[in-house]
VEXVOFI-328752 format. One record per residue (C-alpha): chain; residue in one letter; residue number from 0; x, y, z. Coordinates in Angstrom, 3 decimals. Layout:
<sites>
SITE mol type seq        x        y        z
SITE   A    a NUM        X        Y        Z
...
</sites>
This chain:
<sites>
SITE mol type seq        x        y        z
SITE   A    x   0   15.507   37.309  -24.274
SITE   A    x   1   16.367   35.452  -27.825
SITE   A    x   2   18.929   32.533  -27.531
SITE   A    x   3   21.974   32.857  -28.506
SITE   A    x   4   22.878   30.755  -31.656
SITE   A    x   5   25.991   28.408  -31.512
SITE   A    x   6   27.409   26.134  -34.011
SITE   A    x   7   28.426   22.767  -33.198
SITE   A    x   8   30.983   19.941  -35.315
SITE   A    x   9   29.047   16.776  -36.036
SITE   A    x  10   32.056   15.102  -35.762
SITE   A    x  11   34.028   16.026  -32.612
SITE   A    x  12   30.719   18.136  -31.113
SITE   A    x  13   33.570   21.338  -30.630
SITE   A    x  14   31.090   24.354  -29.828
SITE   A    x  15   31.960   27.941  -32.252
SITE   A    x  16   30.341   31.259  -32.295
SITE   A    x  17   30.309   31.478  -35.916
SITE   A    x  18   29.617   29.323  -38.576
SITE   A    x  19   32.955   27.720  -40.847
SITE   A    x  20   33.926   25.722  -43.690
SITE   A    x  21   36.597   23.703  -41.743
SITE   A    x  22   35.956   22.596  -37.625
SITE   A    x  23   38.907   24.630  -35.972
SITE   A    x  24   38.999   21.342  -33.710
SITE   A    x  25   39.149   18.477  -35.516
SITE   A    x  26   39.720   19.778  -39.314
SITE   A    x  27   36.850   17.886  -40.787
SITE   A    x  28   35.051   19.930  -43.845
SITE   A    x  29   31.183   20.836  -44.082
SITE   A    x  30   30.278   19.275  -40.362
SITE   A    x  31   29.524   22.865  -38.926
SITE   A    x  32   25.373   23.234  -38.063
SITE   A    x  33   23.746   25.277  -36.461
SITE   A    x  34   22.189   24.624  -32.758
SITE   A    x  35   20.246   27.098  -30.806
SITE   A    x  36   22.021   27.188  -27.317
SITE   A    x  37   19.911   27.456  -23.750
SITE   A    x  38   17.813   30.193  -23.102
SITE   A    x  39   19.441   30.382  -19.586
SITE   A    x  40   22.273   28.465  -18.221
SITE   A    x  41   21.686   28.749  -14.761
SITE   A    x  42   17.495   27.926  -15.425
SITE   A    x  43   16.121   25.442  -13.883
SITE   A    x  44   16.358   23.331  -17.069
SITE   A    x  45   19.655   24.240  -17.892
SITE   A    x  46   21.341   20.563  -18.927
SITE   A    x  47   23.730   19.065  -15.798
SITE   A    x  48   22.112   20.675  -13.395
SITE   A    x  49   19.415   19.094  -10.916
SITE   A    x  50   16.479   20.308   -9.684
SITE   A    x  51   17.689   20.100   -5.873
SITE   A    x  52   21.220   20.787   -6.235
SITE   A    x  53   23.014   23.615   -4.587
SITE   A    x  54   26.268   25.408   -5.702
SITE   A    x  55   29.581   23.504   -5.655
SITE   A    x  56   31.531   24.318   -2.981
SITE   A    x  57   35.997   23.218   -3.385
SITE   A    x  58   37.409   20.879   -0.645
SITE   A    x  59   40.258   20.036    0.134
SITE   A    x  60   42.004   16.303   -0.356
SITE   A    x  61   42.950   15.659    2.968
SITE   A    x  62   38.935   16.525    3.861
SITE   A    x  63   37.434   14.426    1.777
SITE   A    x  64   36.530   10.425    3.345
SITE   A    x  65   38.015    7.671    1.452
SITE   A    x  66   34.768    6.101   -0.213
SITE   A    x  67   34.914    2.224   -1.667
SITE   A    x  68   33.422    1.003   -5.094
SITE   A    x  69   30.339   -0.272   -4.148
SITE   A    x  70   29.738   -2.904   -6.412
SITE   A    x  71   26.842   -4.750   -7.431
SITE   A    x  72   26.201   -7.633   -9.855
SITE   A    x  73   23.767   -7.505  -12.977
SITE   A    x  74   22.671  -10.849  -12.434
SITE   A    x  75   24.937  -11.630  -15.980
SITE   A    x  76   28.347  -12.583  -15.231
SITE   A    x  77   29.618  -12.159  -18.843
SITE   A    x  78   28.286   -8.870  -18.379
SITE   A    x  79   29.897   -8.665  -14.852
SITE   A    x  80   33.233   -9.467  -16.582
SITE   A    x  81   33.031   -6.650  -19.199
SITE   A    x  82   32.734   -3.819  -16.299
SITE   A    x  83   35.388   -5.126  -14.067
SITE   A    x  84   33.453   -7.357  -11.655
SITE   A    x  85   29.954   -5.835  -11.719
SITE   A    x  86   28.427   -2.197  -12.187
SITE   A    x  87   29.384    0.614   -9.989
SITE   A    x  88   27.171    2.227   -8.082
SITE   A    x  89   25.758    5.706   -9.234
SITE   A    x  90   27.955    5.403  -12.721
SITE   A    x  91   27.218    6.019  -16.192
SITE   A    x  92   26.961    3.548  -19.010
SITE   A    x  93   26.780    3.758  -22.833
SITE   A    x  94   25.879    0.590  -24.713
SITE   A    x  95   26.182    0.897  -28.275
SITE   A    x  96   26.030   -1.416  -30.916
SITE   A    x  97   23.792   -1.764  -34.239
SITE   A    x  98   20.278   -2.016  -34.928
SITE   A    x  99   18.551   -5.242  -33.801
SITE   A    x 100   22.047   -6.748  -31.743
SITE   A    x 101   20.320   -7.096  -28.774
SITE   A    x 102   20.823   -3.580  -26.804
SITE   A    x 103   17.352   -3.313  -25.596
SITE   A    x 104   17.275   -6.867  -25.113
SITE   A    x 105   20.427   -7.069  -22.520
SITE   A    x 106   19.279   -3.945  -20.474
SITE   A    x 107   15.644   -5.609  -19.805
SITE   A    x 108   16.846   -8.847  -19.076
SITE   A    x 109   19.106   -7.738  -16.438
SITE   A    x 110   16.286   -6.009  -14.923
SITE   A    x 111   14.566   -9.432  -13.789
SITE   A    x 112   17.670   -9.205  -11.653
SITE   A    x 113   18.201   -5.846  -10.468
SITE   A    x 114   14.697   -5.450   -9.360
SITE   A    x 115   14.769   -8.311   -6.750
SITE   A    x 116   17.307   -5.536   -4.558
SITE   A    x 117   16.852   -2.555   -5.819
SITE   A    x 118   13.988   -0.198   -7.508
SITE   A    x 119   14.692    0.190  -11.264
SITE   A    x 120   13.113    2.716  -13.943
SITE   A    x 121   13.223    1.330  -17.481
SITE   A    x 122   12.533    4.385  -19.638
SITE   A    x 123   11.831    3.580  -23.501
SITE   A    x 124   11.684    6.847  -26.074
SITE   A    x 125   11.085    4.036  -28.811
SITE   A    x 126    8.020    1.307  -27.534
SITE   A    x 127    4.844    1.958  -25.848
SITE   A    x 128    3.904    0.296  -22.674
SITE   A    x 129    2.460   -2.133  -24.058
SITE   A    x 130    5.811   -3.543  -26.329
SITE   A    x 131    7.300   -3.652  -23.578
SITE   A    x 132    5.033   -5.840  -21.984
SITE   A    x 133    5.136   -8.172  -24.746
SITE   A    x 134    8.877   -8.052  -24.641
SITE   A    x 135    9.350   -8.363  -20.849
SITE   A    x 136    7.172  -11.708  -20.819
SITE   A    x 137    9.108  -12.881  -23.755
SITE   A    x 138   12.013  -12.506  -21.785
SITE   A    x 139   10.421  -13.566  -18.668
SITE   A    x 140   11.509  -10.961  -16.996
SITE   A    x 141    9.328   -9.803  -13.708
SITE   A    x 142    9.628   -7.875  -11.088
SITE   A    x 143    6.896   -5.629   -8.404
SITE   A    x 144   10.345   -2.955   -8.332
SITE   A    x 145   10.165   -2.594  -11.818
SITE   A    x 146    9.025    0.437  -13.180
SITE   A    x 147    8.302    1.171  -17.110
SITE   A    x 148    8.021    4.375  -18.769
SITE   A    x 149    7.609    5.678  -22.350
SITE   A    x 150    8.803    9.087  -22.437
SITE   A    x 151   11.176   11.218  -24.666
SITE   A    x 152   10.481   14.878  -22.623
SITE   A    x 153   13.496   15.384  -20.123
SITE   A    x 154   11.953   17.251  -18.232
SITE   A    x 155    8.828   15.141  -17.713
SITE   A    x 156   11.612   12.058  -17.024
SITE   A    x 157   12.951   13.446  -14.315
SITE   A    x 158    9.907   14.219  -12.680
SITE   A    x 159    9.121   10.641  -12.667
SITE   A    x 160   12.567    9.865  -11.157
SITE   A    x 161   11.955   12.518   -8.380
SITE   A    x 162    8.412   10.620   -7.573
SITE   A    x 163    9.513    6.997   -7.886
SITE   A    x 164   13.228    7.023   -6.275
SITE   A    x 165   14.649    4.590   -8.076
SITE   A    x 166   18.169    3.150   -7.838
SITE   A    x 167   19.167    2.196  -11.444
SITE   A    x 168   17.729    3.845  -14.049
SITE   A    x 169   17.797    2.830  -17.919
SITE   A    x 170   17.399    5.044  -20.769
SITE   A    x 171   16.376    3.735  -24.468
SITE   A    x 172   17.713    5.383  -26.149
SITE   A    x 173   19.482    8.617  -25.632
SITE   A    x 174   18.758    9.997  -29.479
SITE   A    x 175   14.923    9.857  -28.610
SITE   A    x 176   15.382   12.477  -25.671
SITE   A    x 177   15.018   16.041  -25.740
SITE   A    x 178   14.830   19.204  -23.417
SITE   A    x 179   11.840   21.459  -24.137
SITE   A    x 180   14.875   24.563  -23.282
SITE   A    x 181   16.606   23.624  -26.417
SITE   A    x 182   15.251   24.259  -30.346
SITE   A    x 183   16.759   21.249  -31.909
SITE   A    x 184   15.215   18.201  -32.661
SITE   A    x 185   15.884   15.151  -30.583
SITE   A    x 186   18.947   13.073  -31.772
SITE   A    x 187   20.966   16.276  -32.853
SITE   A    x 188   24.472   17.075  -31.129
SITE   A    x 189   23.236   20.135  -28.887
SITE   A    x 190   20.546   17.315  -27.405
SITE   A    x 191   22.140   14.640  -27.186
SITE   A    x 192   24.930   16.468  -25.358
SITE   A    x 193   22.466   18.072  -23.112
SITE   A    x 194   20.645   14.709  -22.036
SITE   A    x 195   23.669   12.930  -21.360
SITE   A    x 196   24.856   15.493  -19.064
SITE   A    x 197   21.686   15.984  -16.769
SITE   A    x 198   21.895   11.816  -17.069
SITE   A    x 199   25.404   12.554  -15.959
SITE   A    x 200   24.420   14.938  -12.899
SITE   A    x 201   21.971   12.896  -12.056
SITE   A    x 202   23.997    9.798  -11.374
SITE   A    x 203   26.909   12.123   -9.798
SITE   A    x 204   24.756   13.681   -7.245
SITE   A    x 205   22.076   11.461   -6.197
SITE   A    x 206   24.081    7.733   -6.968
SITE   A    x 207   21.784    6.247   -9.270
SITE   A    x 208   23.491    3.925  -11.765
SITE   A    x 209   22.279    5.050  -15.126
SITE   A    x 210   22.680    2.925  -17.957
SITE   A    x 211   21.682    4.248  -21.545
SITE   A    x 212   21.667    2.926  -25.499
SITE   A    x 213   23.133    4.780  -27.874
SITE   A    x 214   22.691    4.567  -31.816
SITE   A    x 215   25.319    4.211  -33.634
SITE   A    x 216   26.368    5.329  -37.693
SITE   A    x 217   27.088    3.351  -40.906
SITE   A    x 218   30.931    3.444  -39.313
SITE   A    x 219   29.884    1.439  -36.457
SITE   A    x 220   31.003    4.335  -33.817
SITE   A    x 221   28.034    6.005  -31.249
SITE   A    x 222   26.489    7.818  -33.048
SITE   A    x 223   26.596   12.133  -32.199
SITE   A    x 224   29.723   13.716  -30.881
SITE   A    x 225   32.680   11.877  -29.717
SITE   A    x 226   32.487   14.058  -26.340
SITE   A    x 227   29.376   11.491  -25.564
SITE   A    x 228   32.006    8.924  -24.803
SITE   A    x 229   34.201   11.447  -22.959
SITE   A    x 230   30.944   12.137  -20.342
SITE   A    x 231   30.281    8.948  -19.639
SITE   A    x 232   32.138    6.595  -16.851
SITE   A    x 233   31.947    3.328  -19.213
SITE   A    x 234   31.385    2.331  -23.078
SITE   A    x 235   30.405   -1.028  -24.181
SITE   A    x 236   30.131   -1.725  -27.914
SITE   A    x 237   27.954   -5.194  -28.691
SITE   A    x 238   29.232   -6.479  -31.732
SITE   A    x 239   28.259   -9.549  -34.098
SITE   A    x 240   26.523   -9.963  -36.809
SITE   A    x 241   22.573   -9.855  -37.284
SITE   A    x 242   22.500  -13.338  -39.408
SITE   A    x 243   24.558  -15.071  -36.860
SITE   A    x 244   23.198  -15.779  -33.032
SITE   A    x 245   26.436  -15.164  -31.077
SITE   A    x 246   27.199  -11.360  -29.507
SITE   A    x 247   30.462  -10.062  -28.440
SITE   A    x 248   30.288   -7.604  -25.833
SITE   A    x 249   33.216   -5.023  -25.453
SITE   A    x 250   34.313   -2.150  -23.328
SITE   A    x 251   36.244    0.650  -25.288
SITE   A    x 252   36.121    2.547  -21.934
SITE   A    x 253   35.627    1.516  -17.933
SITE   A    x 254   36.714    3.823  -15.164
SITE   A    x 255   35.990    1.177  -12.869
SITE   A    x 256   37.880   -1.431  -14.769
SITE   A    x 257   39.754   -2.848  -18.001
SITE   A    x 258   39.121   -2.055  -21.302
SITE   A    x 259   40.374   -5.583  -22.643
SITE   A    x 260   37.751   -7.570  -21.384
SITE   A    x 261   35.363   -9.369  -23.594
SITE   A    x 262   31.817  -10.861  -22.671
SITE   A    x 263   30.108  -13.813  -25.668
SITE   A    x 264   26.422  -13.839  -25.531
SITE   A    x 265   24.262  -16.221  -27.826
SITE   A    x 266   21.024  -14.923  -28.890
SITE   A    x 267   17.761  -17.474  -28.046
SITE   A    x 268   13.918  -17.315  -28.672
SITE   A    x 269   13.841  -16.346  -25.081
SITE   A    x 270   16.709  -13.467  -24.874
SITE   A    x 271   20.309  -13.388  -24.401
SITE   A    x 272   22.294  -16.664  -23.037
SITE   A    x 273   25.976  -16.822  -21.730
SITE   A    x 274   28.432  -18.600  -22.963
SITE   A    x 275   31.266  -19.564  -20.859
SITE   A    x 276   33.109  -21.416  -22.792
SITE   A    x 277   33.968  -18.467  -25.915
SITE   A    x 278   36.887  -21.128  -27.236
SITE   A    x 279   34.813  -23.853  -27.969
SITE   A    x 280   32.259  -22.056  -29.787
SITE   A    x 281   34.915  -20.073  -31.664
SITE   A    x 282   35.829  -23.433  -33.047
SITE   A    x 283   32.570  -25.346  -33.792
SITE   A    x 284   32.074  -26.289  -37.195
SITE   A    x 285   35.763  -26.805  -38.453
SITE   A    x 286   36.608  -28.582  -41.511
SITE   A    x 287   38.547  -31.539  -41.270
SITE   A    x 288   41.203  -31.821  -43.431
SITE   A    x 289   41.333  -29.034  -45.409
SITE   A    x 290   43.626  -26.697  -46.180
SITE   A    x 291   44.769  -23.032  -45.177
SITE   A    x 292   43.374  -23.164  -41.789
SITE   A    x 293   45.408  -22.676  -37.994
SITE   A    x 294   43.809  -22.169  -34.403
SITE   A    x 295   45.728  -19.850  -31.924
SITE   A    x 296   45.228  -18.583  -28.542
SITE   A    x 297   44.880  -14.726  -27.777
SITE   A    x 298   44.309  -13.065  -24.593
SITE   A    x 299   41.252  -11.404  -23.981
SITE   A    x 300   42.200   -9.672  -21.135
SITE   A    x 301   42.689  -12.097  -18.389
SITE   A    x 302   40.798  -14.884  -19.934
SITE   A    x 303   42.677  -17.076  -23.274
SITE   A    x 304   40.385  -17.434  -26.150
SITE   A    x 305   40.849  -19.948  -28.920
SITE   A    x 306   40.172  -18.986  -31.988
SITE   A    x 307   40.569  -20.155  -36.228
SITE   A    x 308   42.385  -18.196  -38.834
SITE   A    x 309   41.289  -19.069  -41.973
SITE   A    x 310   43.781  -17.866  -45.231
SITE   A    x 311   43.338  -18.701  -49.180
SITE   A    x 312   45.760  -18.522  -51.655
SITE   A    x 313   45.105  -18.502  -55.042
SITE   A    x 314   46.841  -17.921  -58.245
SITE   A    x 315   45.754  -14.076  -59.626
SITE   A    x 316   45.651  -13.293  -63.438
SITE   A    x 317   45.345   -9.199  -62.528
SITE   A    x 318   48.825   -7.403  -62.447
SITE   A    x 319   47.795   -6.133  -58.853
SITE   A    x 320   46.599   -9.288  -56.959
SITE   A    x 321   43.724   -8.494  -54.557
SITE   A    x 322   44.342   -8.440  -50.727
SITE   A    x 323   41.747   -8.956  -48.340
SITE   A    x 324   41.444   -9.122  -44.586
SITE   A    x 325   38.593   -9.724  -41.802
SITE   A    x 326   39.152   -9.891  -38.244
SITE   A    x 327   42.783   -9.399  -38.712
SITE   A    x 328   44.593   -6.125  -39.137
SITE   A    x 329   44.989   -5.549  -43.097
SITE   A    x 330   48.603   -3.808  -42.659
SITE   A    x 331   50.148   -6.541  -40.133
SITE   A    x 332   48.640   -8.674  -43.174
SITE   A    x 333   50.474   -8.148  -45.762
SITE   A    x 334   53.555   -7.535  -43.808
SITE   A    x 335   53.147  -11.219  -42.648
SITE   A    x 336   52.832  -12.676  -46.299
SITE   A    x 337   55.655  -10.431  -47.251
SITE   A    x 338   57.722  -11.850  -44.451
SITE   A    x 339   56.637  -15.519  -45.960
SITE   A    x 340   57.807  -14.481  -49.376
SITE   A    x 341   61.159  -13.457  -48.358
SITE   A    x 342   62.488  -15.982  -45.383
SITE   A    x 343   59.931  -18.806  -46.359
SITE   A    x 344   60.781  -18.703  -50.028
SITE   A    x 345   56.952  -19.124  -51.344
SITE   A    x 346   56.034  -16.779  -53.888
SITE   A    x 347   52.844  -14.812  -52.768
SITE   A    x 348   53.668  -11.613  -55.100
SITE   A    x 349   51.336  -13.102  -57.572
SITE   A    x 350   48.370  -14.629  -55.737
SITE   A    x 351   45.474  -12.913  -54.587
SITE   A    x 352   45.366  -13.515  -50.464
SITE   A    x 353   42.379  -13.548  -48.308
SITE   A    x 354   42.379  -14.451  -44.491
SITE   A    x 355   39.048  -14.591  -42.032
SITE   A    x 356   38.630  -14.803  -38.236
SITE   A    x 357   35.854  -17.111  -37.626
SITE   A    x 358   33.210  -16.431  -35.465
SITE   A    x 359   33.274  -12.682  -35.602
SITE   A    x 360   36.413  -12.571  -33.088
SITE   A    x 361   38.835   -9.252  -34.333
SITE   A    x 362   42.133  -10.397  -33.485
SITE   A    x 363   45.103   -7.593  -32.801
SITE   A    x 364   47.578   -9.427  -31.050
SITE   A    x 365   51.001  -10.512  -32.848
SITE   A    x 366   50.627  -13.803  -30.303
SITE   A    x 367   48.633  -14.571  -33.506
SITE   A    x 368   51.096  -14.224  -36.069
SITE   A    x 369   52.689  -17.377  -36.565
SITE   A    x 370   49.030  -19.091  -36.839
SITE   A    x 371   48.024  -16.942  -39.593
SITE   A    x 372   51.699  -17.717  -41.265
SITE   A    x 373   50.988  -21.307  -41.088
SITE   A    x 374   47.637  -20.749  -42.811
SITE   A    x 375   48.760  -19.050  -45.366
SITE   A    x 376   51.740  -21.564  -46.175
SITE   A    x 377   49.108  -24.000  -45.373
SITE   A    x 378   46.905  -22.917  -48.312
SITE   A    x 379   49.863  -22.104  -51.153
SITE   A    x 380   51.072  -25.597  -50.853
SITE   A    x 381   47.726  -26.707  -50.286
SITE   A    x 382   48.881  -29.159  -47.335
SITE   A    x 383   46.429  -29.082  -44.303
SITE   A    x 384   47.695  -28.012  -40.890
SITE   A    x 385   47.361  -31.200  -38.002
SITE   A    x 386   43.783  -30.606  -36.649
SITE   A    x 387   45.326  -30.946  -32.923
SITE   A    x 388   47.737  -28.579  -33.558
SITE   A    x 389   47.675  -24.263  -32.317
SITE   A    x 390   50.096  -21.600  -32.918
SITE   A    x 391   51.306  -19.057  -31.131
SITE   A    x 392   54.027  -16.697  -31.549
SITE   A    x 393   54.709  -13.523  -32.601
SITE   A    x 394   56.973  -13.478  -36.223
SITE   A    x 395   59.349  -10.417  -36.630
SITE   A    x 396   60.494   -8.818  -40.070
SITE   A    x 397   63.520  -11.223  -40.213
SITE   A    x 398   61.309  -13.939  -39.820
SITE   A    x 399   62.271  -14.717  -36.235
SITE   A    x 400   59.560  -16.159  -33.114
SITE   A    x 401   59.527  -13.648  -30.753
SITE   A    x 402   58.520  -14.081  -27.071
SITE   A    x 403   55.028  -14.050  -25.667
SITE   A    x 404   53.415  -13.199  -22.731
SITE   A    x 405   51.087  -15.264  -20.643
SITE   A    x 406   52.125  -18.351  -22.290
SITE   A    x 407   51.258  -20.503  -19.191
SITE   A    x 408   47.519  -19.719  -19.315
SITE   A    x 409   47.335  -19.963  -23.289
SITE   A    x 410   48.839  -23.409  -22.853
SITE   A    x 411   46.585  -24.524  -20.165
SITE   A    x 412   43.651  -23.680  -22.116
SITE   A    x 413   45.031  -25.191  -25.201
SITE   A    x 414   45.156  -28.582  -23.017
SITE   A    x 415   42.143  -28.802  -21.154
SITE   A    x 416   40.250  -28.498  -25.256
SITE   A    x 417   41.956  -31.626  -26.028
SITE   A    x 418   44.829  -30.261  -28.615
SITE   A    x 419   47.685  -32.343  -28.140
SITE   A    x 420   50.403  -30.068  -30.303
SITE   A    x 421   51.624  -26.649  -29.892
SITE   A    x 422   54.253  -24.816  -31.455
SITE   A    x 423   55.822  -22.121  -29.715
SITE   A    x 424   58.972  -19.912  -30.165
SITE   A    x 425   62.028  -21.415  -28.774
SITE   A    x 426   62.745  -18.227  -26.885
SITE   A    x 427   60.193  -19.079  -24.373
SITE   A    x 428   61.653  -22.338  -23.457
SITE   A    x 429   63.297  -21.166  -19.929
SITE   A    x 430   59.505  -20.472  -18.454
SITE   A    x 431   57.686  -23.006  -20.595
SITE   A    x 432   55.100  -25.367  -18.913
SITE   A    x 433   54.856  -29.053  -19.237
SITE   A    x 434   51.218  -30.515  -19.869
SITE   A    x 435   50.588  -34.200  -20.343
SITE   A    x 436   49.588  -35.322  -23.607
SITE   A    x 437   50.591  -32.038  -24.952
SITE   A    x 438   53.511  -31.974  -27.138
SITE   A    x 439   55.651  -28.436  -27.590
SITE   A    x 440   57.266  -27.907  -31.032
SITE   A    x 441   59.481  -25.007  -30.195
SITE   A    x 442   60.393  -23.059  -33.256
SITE   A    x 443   63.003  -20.275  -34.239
SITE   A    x 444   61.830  -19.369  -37.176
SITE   A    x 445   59.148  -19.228  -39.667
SITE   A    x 446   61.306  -21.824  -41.853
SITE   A    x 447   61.306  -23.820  -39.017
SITE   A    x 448   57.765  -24.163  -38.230
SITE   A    x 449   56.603  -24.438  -42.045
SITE   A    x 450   58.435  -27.382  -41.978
SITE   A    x 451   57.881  -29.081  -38.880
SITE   A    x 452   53.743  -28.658  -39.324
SITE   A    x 453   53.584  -28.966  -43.253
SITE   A    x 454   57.160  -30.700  -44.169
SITE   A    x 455   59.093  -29.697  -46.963
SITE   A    x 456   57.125  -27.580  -49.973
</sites>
């Protein structure tokens, strides 16, 4: 019998029966291919469905036994951190991030781990056995429950899982894998999809924790259809940049935990190295005395971060002075220096503005507002901001300090680094700590803080 055709979106992955201009789902223009659908959805290769399991049968709430989390650590604890206090037992991972961040890298080296317990199956559709020899002993990683295998066939993968049994199972990556029962070529949407949800059945049924790589695009999102992240229990993203040795680790999705947690690796000759203390090397390196620079402290879900906002100011000969912004939302931006042009009286209109997050950090919390205000007054009247000195507060259209939240644990990190000033809004003075050798400068207003850190322009 000849398959039936389908057309899938390569941008949403929304299945159609007929070809189209627009996606009916999504309304993106000329993302409509065509993908040969299974021969047989209820084969025995049919994606999601494994070779032992039996039909589903509906129960009822009250019949089903309360089961626990059973949670295991990865032998990382920054890693730990990111899924909520360790993986979960017969869930699904996605780790994306770009080419050469250290993916393949994190996944092996948590095997030198994982293998003293349990029996785990790295599977690699993009190095031979022998690569990953050469990589495992760079890594030191060993192990005699460590199994390798270099396969892209699905069907030949899980005939290896059936034999071996193992408990965790790792997939590299899931754009090299393809099942024979489909015509397109590995990486496109109808495979990718299919793979993922056999991985998915797999790790439902039989509760073995699956973690797989994905690529991603020029965008920096996974790479196929967003419905990949929709199968899958949890998404980390690794971020940083290739020419610089730190790695930020981020869930955009956990089932099993927060989404706002953040895990800083440093990359090393011999693999990936943790580094508990994220604040201290967000701040390595700053200039001393110079101008148009503030530190602040943001919440990274439970844990406060330090981190540098850098701004410049400088006078622009085009009638539309250029704005620029990285690591810091562009709109919030330019509302901010709009803000300082009209309550702080400095004339910003005709300057061209850029502001930086150092380290990599992307910063989206208006905690960080009133630090990136005092670097950019810092820089137009070219006046340095005290090097002991972090900002916090959140700055309002009328140029008011607003409130923040979890102002107790920002402090207490900002005094165990060594700062010894910290201006605050003066709305949080009913719940505000005392530290010694800290010194509060509460604030009402933009006006206010200007000149109390950089005295009168």
């Amino acid at each position: 019998m000849k398959a039936r055709t389908l057309f899938y979106c390569t941008q949403c992955g929304n299945e159609t029966p007929k070809w189209a201009g627009k996606c009916p789902a999504c309304g993106a223009w000329n993302t409509i291919v065509e993908q040969p659908a299974a021969k047989s959805r209820g084969s025995q290769n049919s994606p999601g469905r494994s070779r032992s399991a039996g039909p589903a049968r509906a129960c009822q709430l009250s019949e089903i036994d309360r089961v626990e989390e059973i949670r295991f650590s990865t032998g990382l604890r920054e890693l730990d951190r990111v899924l909520g206090g360790g993986a979960v037992k017969g869930s699904l991972v996605l780790v994306g991030g770009a080419p050469g961040i250290g993916k393949s890298t994190l996944l092996l080296q948590i095997c030198s781990v994982l293998c003293t317990a349990s029996k785990v199956l790295y599977v690699s559709g993009e190095e031979s056995l022998g690569q990953l020899k050469l990589r495992a002993q760079r890594l030191q990683v060993t192990g005699e429950s460590l199994y390798l295998l270099s396969e892209t066939n699905m069907e030949d993968i899980l005939e290896t899982i059936y034999e071996t049994g193992p408990d965790i199972l790792m997939v590299d990556s899931i754009q090299t894998l393809y099942q024979s029962s489909l015509d397109s070529p590995p990486g496109s949407i109808g495979q990718v999809k299919g793979c993922t949800l056999t991985l998915m059945d797999l790790a439902k049924r039989q509760g073995i924790t699956v973690f797989i790589i994905g690529h991603v695009n020029k965008d920096g999102a996974i790479a196929g259809p967003k419905v990949l992240e929709h199968m899958v229990d949890c998404v980390l993203y690794f971020e940083g940049d290739a020419h610089n040795s730190y790695r930020i680790l981020r869930a955009a999705k956990n089932r099993f935990g927060a989404t706002n947690e953040i895990g800083v690796f440093e990359m090393q000759n011999r693999g990936l190295s943790e580094v508990e203390n994220p604040s201290k090397m967000l701040l390595e390196g700053r200039p001393e005395g110079a101008s148009g620079t503030c530190v602040t402290c943001v919440m990274e879900g439970v844990r406060p971060v330090l981190a540098e906002i850098q701004a410049l100011i400088a006078p622009s000969s085009a009638s539309s002075p250029r704005r620029t912004s990285n690591g810091f939302d562009f709109n919030r931006a330019v509302m901010l220096m709009a803000v300082l042009e009209k309550r702080g009286g400095m004339r910003l209109s005709g300057c061209d503005a850029f502001m930086n997050i150092i380290g990599g950090l992307t910063l989206d919390e208006p905690a960080a507002d009133l630090a990136a205000v005092l670097a950019l007054a810092s820089s137009y009247v070219d006046r340095p901001v005290p090097g002991d000195l972090v900002a916090i507060g959140e700055v309002g259209l009328t140029g008011e300090l607003r409130a923040v939240n979890h102002l107790e644990q920002r402090l207490s990190e900002v005094h165990r680094l060594g700062f010894g000033k910290c201006v605050v809004p003066k709305r949080n003075s009913g719940k505000m700590p005392h530290y010694d050798g800290l010194d509060l400068i509460q604030v009402n207003n933009i006006g206010e803080a200007v000149r109390a850190v950089l005295g009168k322009a």
